[in-house]
C-alpha positions as CSV (number, residue, x, y, z in Angstrom):
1,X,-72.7,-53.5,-47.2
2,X,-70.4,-53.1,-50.6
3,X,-68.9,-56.1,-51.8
4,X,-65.5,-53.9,-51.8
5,X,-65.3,-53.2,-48.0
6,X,-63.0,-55.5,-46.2
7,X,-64.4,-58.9,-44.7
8,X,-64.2,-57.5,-41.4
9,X,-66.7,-54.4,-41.9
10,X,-69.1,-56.8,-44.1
11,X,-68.8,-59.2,-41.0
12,X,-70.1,-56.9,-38.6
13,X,-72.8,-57.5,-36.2
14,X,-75.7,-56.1,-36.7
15,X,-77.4,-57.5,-33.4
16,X,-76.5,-58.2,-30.1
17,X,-76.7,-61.7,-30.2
18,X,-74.2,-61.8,-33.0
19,X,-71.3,-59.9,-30.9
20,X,-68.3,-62.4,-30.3
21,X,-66.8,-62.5,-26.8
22,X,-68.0,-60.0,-24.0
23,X,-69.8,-62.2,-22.0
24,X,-69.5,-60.0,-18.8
25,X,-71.4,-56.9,-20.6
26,X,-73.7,-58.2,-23.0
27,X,-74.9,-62.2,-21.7
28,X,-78.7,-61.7,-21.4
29,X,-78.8,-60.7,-17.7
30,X,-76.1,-58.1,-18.1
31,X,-77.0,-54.7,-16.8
32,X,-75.4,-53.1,-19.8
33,X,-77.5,-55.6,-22.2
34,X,-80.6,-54.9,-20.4
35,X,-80.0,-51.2,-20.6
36,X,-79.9,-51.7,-24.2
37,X,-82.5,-53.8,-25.1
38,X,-84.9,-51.2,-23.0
39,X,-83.8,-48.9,-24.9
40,X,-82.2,-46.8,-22.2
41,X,-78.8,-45.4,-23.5
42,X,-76.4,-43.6,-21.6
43,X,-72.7,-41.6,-22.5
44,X,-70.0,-44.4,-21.7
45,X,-66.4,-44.9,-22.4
46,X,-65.6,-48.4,-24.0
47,X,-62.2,-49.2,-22.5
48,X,-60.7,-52.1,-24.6
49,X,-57.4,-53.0,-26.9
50,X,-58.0,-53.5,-30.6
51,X,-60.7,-55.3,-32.5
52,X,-62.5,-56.3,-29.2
53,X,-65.7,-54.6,-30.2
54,X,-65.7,-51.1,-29.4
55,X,-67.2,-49.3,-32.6
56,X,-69.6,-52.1,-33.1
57,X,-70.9,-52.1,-29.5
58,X,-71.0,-48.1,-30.3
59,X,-73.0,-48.9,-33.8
60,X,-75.4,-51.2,-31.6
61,X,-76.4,-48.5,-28.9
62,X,-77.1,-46.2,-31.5
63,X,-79.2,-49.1,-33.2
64,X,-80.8,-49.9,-30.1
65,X,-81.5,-46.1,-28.9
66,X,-83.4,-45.4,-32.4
67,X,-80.6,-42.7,-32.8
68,X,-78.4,-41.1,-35.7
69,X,-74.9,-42.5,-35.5
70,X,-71.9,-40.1,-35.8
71,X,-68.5,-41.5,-36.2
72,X,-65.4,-39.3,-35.9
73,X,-61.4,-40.0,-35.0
74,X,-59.3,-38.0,-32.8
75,X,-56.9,-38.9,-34.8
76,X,-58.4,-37.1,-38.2
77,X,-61.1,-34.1,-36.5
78,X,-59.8,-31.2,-34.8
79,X,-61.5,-28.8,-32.2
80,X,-63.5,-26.6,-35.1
81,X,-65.0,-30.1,-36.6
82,X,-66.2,-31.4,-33.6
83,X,-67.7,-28.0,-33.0
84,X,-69.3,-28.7,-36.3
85,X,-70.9,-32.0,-35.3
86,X,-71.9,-30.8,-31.7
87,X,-73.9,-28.2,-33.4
88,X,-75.2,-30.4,-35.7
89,X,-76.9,-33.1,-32.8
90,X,-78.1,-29.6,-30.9
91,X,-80.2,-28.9,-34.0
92,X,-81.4,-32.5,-34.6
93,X,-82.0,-32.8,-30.5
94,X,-84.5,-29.4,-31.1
95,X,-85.9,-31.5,-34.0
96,X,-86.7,-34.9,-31.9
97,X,-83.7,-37.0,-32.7
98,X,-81.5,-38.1,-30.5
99,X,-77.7,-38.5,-31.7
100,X,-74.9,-41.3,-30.7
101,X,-71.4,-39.5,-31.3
102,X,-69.2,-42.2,-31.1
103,X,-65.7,-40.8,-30.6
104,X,-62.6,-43.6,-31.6
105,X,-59.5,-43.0,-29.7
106,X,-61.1,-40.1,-27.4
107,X,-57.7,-40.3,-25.4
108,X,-56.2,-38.4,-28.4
109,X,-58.0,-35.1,-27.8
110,X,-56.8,-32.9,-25.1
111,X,-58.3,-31.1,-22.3
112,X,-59.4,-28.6,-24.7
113,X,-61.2,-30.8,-27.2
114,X,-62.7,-33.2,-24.3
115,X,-64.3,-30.4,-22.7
116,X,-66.0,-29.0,-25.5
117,X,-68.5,-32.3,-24.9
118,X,-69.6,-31.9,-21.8
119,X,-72.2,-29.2,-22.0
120,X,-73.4,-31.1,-24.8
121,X,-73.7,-34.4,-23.1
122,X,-75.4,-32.3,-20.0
123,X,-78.3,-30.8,-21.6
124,X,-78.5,-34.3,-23.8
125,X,-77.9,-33.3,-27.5
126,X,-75.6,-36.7,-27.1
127,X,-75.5,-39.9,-26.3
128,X,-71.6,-39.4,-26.0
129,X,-69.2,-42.8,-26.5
130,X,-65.6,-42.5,-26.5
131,X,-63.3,-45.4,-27.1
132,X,-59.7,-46.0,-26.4
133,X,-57.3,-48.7,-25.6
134,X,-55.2,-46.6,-23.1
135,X,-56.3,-46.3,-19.0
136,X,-58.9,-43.4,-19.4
137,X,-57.8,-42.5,-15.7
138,X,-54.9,-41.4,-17.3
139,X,-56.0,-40.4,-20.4
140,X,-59.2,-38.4,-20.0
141,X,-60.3,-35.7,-17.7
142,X,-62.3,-36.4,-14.8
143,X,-65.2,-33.8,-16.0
144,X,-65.5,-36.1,-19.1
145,X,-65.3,-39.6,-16.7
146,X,-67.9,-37.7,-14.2
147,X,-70.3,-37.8,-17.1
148,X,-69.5,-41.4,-18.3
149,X,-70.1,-44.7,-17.4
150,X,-66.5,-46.4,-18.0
151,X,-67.1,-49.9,-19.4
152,X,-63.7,-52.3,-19.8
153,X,-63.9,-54.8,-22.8
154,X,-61.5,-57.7,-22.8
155,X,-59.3,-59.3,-25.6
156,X,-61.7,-61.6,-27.6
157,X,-60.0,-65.5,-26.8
158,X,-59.1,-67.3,-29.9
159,X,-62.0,-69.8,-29.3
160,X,-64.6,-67.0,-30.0
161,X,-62.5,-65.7,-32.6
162,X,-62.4,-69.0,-34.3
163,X,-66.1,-69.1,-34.3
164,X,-66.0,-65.6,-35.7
165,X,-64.0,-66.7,-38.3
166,X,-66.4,-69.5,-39.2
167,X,-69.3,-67.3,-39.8
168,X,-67.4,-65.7,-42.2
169,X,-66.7,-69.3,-43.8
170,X,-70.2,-69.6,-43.9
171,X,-72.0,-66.8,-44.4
172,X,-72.3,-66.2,-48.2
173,X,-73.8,-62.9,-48.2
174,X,-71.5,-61.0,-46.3
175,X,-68.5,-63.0,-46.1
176,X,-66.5,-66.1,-47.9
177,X,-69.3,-68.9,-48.0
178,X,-69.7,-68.3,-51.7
179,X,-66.3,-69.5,-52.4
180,X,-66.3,-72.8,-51.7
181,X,-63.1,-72.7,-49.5
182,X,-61.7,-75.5,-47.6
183,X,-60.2,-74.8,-44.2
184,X,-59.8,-77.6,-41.2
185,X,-60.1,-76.8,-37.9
186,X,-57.0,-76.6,-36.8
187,X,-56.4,-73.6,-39.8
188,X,-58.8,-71.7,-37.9
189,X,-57.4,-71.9,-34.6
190,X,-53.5,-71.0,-35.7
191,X,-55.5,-67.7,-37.3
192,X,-57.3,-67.4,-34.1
193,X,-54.0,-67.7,-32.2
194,X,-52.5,-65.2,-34.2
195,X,-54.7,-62.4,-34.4
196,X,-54.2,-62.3,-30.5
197,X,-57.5,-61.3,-29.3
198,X,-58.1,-58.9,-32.2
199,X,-61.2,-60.4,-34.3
200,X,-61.0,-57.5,-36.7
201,X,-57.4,-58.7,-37.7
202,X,-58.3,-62.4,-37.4
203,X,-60.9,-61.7,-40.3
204,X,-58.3,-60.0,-42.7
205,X,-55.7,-62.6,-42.3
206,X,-58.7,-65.2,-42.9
207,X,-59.3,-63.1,-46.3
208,X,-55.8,-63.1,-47.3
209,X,-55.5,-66.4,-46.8
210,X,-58.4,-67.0,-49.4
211,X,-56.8,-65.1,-52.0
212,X,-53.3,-66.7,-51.6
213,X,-55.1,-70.1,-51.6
214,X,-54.3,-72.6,-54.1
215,X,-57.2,-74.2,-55.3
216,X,-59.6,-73.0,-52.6
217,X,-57.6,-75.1,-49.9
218,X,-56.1,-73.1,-46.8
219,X,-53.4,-75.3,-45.9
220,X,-50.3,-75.1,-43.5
221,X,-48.4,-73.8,-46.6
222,X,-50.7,-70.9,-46.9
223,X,-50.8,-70.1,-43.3
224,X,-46.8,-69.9,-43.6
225,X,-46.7,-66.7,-46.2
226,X,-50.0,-65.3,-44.0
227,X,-48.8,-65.3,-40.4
228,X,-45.3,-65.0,-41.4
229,X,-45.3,-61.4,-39.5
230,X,-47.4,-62.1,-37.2
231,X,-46.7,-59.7,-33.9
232,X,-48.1,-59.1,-30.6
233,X,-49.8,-56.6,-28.8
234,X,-47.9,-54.0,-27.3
235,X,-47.6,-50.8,-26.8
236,X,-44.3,-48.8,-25.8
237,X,-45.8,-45.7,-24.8
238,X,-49.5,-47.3,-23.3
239,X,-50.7,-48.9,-20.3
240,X,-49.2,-52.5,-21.8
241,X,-45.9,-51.8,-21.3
242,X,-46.4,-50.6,-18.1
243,X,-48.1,-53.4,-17.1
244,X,-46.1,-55.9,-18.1
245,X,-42.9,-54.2,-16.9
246,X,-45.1,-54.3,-13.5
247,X,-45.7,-58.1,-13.7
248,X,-41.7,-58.3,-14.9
249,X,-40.4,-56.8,-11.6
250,X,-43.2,-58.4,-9.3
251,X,-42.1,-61.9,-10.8
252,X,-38.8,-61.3,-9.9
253,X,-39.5,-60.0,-6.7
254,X,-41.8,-63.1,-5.7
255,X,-38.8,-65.8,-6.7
256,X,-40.8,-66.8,-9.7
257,X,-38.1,-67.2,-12.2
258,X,-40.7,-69.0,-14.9
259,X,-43.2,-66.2,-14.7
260,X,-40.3,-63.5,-14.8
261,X,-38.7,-64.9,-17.8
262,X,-41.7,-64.9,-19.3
263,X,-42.4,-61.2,-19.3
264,X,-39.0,-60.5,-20.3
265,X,-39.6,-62.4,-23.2
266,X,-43.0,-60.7,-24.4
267,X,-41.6,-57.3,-23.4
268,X,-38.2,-58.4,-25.6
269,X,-41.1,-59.6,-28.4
270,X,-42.8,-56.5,-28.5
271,X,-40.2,-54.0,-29.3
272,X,-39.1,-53.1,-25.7
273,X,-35.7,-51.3,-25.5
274,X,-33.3,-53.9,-24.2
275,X,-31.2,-51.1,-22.2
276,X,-34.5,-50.1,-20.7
277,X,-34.5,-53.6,-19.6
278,X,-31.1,-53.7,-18.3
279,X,-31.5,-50.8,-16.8
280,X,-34.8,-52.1,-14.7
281,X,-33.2,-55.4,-13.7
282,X,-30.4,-53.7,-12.5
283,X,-32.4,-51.7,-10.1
284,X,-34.3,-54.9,-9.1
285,X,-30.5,-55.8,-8.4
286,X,-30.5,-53.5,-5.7
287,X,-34.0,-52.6,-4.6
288,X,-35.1,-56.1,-4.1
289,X,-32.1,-57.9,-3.8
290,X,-29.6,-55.8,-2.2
291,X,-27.2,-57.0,0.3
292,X,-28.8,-60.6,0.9
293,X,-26.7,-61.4,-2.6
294,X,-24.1,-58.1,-2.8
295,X,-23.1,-60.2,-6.7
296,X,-26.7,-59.3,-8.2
297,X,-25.7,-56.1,-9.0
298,X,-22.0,-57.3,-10.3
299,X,-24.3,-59.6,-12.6
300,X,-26.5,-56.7,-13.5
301,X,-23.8,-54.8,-14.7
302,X,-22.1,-57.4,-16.6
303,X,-25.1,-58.7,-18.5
304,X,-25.9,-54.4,-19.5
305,X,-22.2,-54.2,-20.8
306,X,-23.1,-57.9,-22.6
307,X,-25.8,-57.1,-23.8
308,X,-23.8,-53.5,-25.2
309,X,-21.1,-56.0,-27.0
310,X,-22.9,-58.2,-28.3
311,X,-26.1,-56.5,-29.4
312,X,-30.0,-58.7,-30.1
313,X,-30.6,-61.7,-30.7
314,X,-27.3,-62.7,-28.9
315,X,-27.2,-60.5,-25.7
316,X,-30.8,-61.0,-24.6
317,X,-29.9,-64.5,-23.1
318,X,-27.1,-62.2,-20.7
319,X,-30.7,-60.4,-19.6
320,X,-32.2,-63.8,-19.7
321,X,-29.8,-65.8,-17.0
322,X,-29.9,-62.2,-15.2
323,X,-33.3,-62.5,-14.6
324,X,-33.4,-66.1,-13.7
325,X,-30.5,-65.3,-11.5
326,X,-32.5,-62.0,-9.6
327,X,-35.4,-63.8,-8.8
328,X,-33.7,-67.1,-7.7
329,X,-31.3,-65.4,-4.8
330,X,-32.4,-64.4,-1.7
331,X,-34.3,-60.8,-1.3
332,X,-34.2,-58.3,0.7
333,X,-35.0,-54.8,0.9
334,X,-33.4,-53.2,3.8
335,X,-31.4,-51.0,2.3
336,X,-33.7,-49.7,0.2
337,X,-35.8,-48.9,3.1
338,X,-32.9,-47.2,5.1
339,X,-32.0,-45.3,2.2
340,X,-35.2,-44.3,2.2
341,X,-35.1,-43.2,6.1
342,X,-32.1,-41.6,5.9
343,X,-33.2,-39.4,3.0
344,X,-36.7,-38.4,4.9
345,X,-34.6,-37.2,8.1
346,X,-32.3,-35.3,6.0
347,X,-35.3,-33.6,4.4
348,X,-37.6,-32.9,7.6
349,X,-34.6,-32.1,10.0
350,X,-32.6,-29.4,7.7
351,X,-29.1,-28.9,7.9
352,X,-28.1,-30.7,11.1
353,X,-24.4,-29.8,12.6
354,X,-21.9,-32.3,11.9
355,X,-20.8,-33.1,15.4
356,X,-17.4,-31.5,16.5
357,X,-15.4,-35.0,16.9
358,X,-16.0,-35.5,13.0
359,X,-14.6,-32.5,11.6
360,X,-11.8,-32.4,9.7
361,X,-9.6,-29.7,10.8
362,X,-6.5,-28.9,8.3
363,X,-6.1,-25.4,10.1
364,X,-4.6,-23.9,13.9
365,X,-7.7,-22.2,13.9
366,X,-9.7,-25.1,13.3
367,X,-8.1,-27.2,16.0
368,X,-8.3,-24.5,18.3
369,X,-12.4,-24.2,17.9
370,X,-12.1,-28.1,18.4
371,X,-12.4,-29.6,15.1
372,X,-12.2,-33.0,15.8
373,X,-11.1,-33.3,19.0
374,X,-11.7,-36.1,21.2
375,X,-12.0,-38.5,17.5
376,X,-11.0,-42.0,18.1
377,X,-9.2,-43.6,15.3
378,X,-10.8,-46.8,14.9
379,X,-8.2,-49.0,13.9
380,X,-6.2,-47.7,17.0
381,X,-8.9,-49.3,18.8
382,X,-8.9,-52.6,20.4
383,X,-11.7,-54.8,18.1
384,X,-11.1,-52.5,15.3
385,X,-14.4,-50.2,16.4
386,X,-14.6,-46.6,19.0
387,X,-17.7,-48.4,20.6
388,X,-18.5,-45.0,22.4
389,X,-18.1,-42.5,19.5
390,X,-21.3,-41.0,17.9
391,X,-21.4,-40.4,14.4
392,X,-24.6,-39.2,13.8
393,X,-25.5,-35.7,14.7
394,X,-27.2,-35.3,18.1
395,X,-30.8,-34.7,16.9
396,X,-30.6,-38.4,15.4
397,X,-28.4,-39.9,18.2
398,X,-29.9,-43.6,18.0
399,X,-31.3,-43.6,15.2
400,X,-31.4,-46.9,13.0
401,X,-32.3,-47.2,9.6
402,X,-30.9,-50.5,8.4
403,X,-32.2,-53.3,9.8
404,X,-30.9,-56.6,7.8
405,X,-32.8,-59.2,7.0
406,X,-32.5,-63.1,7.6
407,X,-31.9,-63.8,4.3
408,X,-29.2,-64.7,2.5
409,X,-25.7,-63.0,3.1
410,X,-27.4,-60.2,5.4
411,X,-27.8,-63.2,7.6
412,X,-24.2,-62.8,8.9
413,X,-24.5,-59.0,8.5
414,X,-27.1,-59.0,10.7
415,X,-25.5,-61.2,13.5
416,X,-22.7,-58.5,13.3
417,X,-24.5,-55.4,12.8
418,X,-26.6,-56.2,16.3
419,X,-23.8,-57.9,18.6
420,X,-22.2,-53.9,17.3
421,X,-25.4,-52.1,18.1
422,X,-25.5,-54.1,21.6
423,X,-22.0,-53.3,21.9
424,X,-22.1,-49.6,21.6
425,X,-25.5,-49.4,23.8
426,X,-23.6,-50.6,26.2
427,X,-20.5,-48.7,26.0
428,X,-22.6,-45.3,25.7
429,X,-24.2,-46.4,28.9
430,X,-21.1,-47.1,30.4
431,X,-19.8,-43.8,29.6
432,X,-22.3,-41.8,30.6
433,X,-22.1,-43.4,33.9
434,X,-19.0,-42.4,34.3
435,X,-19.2,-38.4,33.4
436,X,-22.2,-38.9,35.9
437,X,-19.3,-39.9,38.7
């Protein structure tokens, strides 16, 4: 390896046993390591977020397989290069060699580019490997998944990375061990910490360390000016942000105001809109909180116009208290699920007649048809309510699609709401009676 290639390339692993972290693929009983050290290879997506080990579990299959190693980007190659390559492993495959085409962030090609590999990978002129950090059930076509074996790789923990980054203290050859550095322990792990699961960028920050270091001494000052910038993963667009927006909502909704303001925070910490925030938590306002606290959604509002006025740092502690505040109060999701209800029967029963009683009816003619006769007026009405009058159109006479909870304020809503349904079974009952006499 050139002495000018960055510490991480040089510090590759060039066999199996020297791969840091993926216990579940590659410790000795592993199917996948067996596979490999058989020698029997097969086309595979490695499903994984950065510098987990993707391209050099890629370079080791090839190594393994006894197989030329082709590299490309989606990023960089278009459809007429990867044509080029493809052709390429067809005539080495009528020659005797088997090729490993190792694809980086496969999920960039489209439908187009993806299915130029398959005939390839069917008649075997491939060994096909595609890597990517986003879902591939998303991201890639299922002809392309029908071919491959999907392997998920996990975010290397600090402890392996620290040991990664002590092989590169050690090892003279390909990394810093010629230099005579000095770097305790506890150095290590606040790289380790910071590279968050990334070994790739827990090696370059370990070299830039070493050439900001006074007299060969990695220190706490150094480790100020080198992790200074130091960020998190996310991705706005990817299957993070999803995710975490998932765990954000989930939190609230399982009254776990620790765990909720915890993913606010990483979501705040990794670039997230905060008006994409507010505008979530104010739905959790009223899909998972709804009536049980009717002053969630006041408070949703009011920390989004806060937030508005006073702009970030200041305003993300109006979406922090709204958050502790959401998943503190009482839940409930009944109107959620009537306003669901309500909005299937409108779409499976069409456009049902609004019944004549409830018709306005500004015109003689209108009156004459019957527009609204027979209406009660419900404050005309002894108790305030026309216990017999039907407001729903006759199709959906009956039908209930609220059903409060006992929880919070829809505790008294529903002691009302069902002494008022008892009520107007009754009356109904009692009227019907009656035009039966």
């Amino acid at each position: 390896m050139a002495a000018s290639a960055p510490m991480a390339e040089r510090m590759r692993p060039r066999e199996l046993d020297e791969v840091i972290g993926q216990r579940r693929l590659l410790a000795p009983n592993a199917a996948l390591r067996r596979a490999l050290e058989a020698g029997r290879v097969h086309s595979m997506i490695l499903w994984g977020p950065p510098g987990c080990g993707k391209t050099t579990l890629a370079r080791l299959v090839a190594t393994r397989a006894n197989a030329r190693f082709i590299a490309i980007s989606a990023v960089m190659s278009g459809l007429p290069e990867v044509r080029k390559v493809l052709a390429e492993a067809a005539d080495a495959f009528a020659r005797g060699e088997r090729t490993v085409l190792f694809v980086d962030e496969v999920h960039r090609f489209n439908k187009t580019q993806q299915d130029a590999f398959l005939p390839h990978i069917e008649a075997g002129h491939i060994v096909f490997i595609g890597a990517t950090t986003e879902n591939p059930s998303f991201e890639l076509n299922s002809a392309l998944l029908s071919r491959c074996r999907v392997h998920v790789l996990e975010a290397v923990s600090a402890a392996d990375i620290a040991e990664a980054l002590r092989r590169a203290l050690d090892d003279a050859e390909r990394g810093l061990g010629g230099l005579g550095l000095s770097v305790d322990d506890e150095a290590l792990a606040s790289i380790a910490q910071a590279a968050d699961g990334d070994v790739r960028r827990a090696l370059t920050l370990l070299e830039i360390a070493a050439e900001v270091a006074d007299d060969g001494r990695i220190d706490a000052a150094t480790l100020s000016q080198v992790l200074a910038d130091r960020t998190r993963r996310f991705d706005k667009q990817g299957e993070q942000f999803y995710d975490q927006i998932s765990a954000l909502h989930k939190s609230v909704r399982s009254s776990d105001p620790d765990a909720a303001l915890y993913w606010l925070a990483r979501m705040i910490d990794g670039g997230c809109d905060p008006a994409y925030l507010a505008r979530r938590l104010t739905r959790m306002a009223v899909e998972d909180i709804g009536l049980a606290d009717p002053r969630a959604l006041d408070m949703a509002i009011s920390a989004w116009e806060a937030f508005d006025r006073l702009g970030a740092p200041e305003g993300e502690l109006a979406l922090a208290q709204l958050t502790l505040y959401l998943a503190s109060c009482a839940k409930s999701n009944a109107g959620y699920v009537a306003w669901k209800a309500a909005r299937a029967d409108v779409e499976s029963h069409g456009t049902l007649e609004v019944p004549m009683h409830l018709r306005n009816a500004p015109t003689t003619l209108m009156k004459g048809l019957g527009y609204g006769r027979g209406y009660q007026y419900d404050p005309d009405v002894a108790g305030g309510v026309a216990l017999g009058q039907v407001c729903l159109p006759d199709a959906l006479e009956g039908r209930v699609y609220y059903r409060p909870v006992a929880r919070g304020m829809e505790i008294k809503l529903k002691e009302k709401l069902d002494a008022l349904r008892e009520a107007r079974t009754a009356a109904r009952a009692a009227g019907s009676k009656a035009s039966d006499a």
